[in-house]
TORTIDO-458242 format. One record per atom (N, C-alpha, C): residue in one letter; x, y, z. Coordinates in steps of 0.001 Angstrom, whole numbers, plus 524288, in hexadecimal, padded with zeros to 5 digits. Layout:
BEGIN
AXYZ/...
REM end
This chain:
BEGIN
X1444E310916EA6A/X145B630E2E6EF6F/X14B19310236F125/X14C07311906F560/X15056313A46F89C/X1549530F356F6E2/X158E83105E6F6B1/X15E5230C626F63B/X15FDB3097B6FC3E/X15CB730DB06FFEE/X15EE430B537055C/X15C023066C705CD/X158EE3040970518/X156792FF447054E/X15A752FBDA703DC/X15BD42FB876FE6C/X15E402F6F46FAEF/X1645C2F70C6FE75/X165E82FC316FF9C/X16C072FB427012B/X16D8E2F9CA706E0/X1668B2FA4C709F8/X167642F8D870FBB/X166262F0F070FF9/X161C62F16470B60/X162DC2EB4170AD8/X168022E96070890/X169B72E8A470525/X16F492E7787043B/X172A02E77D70884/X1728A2EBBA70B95/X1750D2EB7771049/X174472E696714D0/X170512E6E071676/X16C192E3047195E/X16F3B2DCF2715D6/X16EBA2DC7F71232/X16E7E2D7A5710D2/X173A72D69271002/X179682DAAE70E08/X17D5F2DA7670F18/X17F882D7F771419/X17E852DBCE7185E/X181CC2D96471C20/X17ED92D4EF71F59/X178FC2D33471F4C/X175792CEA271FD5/X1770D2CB8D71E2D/X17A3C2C90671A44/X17C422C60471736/X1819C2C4EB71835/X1846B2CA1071893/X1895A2C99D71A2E/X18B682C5DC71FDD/X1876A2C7FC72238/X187262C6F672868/X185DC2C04E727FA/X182362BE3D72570/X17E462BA777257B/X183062B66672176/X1845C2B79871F89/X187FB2B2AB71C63/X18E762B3DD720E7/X18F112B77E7213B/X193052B72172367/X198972B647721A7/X19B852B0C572128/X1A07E2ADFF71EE8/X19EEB2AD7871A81/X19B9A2AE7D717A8/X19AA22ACEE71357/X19D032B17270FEC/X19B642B5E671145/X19D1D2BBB870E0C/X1A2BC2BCFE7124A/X1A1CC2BE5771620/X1A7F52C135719DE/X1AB752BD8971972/X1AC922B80671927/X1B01A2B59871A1A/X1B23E2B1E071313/X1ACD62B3ED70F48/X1ACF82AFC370AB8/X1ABD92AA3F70B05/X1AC142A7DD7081D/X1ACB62A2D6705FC/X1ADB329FBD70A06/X1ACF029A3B70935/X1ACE6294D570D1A/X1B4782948E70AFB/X1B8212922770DCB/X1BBCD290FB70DEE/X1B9C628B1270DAF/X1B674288E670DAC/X1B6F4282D670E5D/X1B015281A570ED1/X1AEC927B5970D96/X1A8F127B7070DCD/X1A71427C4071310/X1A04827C5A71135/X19EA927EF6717E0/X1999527DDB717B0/X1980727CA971DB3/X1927027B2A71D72/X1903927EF6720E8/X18C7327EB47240A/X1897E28243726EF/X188922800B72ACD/X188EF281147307D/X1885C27F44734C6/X184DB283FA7388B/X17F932839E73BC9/X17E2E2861073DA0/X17F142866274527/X182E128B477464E/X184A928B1D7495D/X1840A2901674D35/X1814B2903F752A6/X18121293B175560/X17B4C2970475219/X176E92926D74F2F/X173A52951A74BAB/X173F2298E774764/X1780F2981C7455E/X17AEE29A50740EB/X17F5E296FB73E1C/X17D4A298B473974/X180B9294DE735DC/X185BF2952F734EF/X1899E2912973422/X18E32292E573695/X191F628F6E72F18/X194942920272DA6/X1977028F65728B0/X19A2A28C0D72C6B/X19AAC28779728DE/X1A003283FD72B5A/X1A39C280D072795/X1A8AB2846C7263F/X1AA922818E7224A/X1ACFF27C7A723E3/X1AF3B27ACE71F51/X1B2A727485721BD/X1B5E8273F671B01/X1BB30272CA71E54/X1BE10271FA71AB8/X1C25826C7D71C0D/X1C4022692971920/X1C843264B071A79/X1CD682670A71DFE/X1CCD62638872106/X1CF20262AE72657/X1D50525E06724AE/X1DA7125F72727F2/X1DC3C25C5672911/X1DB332570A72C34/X1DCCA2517672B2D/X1DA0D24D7972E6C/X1DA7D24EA9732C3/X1D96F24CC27371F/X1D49324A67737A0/X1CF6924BDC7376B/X1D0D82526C73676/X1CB9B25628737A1/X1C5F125382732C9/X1C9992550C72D54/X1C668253D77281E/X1C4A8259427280F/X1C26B25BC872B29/X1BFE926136729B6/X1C0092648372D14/X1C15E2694172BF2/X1BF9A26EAF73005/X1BCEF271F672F53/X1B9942752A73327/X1B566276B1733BA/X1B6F927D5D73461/X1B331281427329C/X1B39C285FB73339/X1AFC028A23734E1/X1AD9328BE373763/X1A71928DF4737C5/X1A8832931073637/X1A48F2960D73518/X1A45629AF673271/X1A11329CB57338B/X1A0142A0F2736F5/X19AA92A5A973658/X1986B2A44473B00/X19DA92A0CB73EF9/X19A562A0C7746EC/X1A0C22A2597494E/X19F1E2A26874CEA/X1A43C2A3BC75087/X1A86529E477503A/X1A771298BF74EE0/X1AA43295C174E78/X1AE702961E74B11/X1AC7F29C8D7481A/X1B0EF29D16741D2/X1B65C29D2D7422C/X1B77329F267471F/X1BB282A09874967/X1BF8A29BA974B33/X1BCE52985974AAA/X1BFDA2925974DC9/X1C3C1290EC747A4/X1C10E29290742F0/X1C2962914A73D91/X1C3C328BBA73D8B/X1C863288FC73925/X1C45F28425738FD/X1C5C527F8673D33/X1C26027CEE73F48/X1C11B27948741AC/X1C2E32736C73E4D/X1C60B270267431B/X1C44926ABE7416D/X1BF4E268BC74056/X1BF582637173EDD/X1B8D1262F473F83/X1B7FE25EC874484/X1BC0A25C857475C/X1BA4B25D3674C25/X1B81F2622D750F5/X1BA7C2650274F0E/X1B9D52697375248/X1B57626C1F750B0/X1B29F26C3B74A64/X1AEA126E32748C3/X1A8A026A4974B89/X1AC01265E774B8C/X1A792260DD74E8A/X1A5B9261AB752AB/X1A98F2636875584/X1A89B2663475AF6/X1A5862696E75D30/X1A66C26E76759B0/X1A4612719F758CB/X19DAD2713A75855/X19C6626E9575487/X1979526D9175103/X1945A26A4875645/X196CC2652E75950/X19496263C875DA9/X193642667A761AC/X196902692576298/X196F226D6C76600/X1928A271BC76550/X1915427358761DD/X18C78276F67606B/X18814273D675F5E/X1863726E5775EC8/X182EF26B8775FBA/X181E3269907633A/X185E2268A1767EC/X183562686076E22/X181CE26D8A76E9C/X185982718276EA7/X1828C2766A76FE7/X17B29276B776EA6/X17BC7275BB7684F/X177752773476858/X1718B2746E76A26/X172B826E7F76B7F/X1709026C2A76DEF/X16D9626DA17744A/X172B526FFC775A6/X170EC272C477BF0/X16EB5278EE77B74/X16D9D27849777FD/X16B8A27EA477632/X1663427F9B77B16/X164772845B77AE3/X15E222837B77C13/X15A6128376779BB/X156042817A77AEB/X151C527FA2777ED/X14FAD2851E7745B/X150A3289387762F/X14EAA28E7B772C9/X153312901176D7F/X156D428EA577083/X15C4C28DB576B77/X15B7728A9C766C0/X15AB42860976993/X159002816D7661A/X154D22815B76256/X15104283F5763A5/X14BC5285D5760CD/X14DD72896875D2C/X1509528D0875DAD/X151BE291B975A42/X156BE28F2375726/X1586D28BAF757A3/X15EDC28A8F7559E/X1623628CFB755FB/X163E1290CD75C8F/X16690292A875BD9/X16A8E291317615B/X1700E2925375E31/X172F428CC1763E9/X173C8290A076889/X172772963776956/X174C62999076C5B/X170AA29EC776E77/X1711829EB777243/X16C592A48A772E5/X16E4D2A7C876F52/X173212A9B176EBB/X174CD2ACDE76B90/X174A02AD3D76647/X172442A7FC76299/X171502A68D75F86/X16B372A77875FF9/X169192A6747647D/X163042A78D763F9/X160592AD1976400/X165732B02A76535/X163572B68B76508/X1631B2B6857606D/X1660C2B62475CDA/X164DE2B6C37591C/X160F12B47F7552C/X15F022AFF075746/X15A202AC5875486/X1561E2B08C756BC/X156992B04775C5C/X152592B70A75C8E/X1510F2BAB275AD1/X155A32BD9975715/X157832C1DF754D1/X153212C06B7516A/X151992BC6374DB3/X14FFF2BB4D7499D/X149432B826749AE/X148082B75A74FA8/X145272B7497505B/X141F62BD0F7512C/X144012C0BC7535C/X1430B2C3D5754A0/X140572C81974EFA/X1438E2C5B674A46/X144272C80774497/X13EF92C62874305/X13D852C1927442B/X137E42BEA8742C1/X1353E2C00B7465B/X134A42C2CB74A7E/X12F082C61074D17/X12ED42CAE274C11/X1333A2CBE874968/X130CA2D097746FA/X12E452D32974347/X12F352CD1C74070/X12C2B2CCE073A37/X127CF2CA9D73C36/X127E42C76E7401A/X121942C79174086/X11CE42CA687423D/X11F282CDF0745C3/X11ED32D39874851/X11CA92D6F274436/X1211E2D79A740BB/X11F672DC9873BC3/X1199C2DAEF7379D/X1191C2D3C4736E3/X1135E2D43E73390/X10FD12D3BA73795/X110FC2D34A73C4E/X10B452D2A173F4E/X109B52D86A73F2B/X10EE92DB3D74189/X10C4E2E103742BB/X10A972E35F73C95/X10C242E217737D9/X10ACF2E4147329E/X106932E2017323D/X104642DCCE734D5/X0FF122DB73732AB/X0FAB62DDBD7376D/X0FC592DEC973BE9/X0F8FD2E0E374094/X0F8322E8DF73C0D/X0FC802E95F73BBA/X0FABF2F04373B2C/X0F7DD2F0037344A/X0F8C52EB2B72F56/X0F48A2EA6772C0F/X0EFF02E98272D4A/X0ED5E2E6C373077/X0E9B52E68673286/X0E5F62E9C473411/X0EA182EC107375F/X0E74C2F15873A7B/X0E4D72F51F73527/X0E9282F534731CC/X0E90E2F9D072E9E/X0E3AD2F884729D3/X0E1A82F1F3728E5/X0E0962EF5D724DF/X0E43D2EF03720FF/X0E8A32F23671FE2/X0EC322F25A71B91/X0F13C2EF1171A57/X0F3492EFA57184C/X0F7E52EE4171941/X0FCF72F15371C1B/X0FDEB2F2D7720A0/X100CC2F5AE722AA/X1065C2F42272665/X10A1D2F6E272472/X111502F5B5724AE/X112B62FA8772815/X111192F8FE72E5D/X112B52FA8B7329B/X119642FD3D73346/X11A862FFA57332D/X12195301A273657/X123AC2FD927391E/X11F7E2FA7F73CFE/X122A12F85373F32/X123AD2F1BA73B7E/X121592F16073910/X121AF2ECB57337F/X126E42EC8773313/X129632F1A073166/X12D582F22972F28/X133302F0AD7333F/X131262F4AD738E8/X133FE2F32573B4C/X137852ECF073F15/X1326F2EB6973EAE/X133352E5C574147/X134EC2E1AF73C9F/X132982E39D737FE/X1372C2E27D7333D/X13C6D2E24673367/X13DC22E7927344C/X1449A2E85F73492/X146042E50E73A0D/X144632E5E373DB0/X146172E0EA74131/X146B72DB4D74063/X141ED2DA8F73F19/X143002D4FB73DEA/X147B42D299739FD/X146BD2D6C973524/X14A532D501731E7/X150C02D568734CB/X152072D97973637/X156342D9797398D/X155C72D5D473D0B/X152B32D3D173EF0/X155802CF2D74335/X1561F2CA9C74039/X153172CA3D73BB2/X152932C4D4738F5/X157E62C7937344A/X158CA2CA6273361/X15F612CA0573159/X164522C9C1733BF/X163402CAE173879/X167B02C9E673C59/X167B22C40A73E7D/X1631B2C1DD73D43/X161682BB4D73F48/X166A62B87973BCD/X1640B2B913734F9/X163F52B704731CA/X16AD02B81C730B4/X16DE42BD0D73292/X171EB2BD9F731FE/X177072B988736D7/X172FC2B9D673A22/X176372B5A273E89/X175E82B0AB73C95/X172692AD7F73AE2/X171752A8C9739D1/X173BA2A76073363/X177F82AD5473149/X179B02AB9672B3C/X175882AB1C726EE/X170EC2AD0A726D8/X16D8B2AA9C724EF/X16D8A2AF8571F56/X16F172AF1971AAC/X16E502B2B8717CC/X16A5C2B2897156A/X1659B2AD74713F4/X1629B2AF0E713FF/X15DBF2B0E571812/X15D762B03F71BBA/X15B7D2B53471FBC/X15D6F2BAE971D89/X162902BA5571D0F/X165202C0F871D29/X161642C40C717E7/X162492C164714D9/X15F242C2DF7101C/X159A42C37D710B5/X157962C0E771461/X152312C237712A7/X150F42C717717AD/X153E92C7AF71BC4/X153842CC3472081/X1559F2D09871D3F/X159A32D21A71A5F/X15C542D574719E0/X1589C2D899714D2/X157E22D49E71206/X150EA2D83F70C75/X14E672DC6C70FD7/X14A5D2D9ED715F2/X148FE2DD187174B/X14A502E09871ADE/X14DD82DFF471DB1/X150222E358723F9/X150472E9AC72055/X152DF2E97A71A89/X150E22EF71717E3/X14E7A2F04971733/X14C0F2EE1C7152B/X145242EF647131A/X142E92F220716BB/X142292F04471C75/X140092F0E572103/X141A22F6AB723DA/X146802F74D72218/X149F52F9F67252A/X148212FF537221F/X149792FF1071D46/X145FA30372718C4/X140BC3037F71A2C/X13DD6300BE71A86/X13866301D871AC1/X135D5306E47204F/X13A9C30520723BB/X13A37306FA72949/X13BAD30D1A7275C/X13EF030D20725A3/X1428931314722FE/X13E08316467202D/X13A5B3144A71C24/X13683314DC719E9/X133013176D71DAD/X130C13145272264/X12D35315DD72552/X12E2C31A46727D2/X133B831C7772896/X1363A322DB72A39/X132C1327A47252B/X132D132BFC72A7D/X1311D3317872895/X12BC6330CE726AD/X12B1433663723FA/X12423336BC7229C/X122A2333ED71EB2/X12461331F7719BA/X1228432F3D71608/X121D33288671922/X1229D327E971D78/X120FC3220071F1C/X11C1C324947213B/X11C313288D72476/X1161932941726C0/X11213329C0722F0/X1142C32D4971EE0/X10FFF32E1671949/X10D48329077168A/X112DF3242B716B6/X110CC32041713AD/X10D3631A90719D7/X10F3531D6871D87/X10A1931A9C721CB/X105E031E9D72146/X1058A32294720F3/X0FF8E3246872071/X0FB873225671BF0/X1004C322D4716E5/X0FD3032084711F1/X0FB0C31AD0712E8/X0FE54318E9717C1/X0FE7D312E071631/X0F8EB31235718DC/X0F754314D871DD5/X0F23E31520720C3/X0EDF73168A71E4E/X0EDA731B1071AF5/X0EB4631C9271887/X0E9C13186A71367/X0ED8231655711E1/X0EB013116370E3D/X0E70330F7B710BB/X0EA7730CDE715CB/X0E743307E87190B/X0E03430ACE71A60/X0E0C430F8271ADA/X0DAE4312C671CF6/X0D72131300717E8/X0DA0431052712FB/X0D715313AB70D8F/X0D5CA30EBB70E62/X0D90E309AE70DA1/X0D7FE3042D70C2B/X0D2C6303387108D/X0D233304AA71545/X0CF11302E1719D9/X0CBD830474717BC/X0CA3E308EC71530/X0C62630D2071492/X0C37E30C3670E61/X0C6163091770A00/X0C52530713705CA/X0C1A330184707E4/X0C5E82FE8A70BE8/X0C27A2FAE270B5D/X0BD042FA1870F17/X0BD692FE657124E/X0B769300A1715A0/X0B3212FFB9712E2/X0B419303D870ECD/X0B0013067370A09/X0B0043034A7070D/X0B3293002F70771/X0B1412FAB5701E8/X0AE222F81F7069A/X0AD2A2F5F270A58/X0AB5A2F25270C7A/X0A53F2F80270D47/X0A49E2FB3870E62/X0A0342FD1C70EBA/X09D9F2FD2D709FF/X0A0402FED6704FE/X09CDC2FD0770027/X09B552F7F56FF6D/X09F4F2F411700FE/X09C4F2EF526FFE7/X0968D2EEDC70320/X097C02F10870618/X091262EDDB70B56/X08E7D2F1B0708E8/X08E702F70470859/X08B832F8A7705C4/X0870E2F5D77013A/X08A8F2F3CD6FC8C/X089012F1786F807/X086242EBA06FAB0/X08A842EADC6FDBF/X0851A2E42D700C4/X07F142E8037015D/X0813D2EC6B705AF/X07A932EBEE70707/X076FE2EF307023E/X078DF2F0EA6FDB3/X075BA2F2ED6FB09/X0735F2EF336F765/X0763C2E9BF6F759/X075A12E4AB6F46A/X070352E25B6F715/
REM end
């Protein structure tokens, strides 16, 4: 097996991961405890550490544009938190369905919808051209609507922090990507001719088995 496979996955799953945890690897360690708050449809760290009175606690977000405010009273984090719950209340009803508080947030729920018609795309058309063939047959374009999908569903899974998404997109987006590389020059045409030529022996085996059988009925 070629080395470019193993070192383009590693890659794939390197910076998929990198991207997808985020503060966790570029920035290190929690400075203080932290829970998870889902914000703008993405998960957002939120540390909290003891506060001078009257506060009792302050608030810090990590990994949204609020990072920048650094830390917050927890009146002002209160605020905040209400404030993005009326928002999301007045959302629209297509927002609301998808959970996402922002069109701009919903392109990207698209992005990943878009990743799941393409996987559904690739076994219909793999089971329309088996059919045709009686065999089992792994179309070019299988492969291709493969690498799409997986690319949109790792770029989904990388917006939404999700490392396990990242992990399970990033196994195949190489696989796919090699397989396509594979299908280049004359040894892909050689191994689609062989592959037809099976499918014509298998049609043609099981012809002649079904004519010997009726045969033997009517000589019975």
């Amino acid at each position: 097996m070629s080395r470019t496979l193993p070192v383009a996955f590693l890659a794939v799953l390197f910076v998929g991961l990198w991207l997808a945890l985020g503060d966790e690897w570029r920035l290190g360690g929690a400075e203080a405890p932290r829970f998870e708050w889902v914000l703008d449809g993405r998960k957002v760290a939120v540390e909290m550490r003891p506060a001078p009175e009257p506060e009792r606690f302050e608030y810090r977000l990590r990994g949204s544009e609020h990072a920048e405010l650094g830390w917050l009273p927890a009146s002002r984090f209160q605020e905040l938190v209400l404030a993005e719950t009326e928002r999301a209340a007045r959302r629209h009803v297509v927002l609301r369905f998808f959970d996402a508080s922002s069109w701009a947030s919903f392109g990207w729920v698209a992005v990943g919808l878009a990743g799941q018609l393409c996987f559904f795309c690739r076994m219909f058309l793999q089971w329309l051209a088996s059919e045709r063939a009686s065999a089992s047959v792994v179309p070019p374009v299988f492969w291709w609507l493969s690498l799409g999908g997986g690319a949109c569903l790792l770029s989904y899974f990388v917006w939404r922090l999700d490392p396990v998404g990242v992990l399970g997109q990033s196994t195949g987006v190489a696989v796919y990507a090699r397989n396509l590389w594979l299908l280049r020059g004359p040894r892909a045409e050689d191994r689609q001719d062989a592959q037809s030529d099976g499918s014509i022996r298998e049609r043609s085996a099981e012809s002649i088995t079904r004519t010997s059988m009726s045969s033997r009925s009517k000589l019975a």
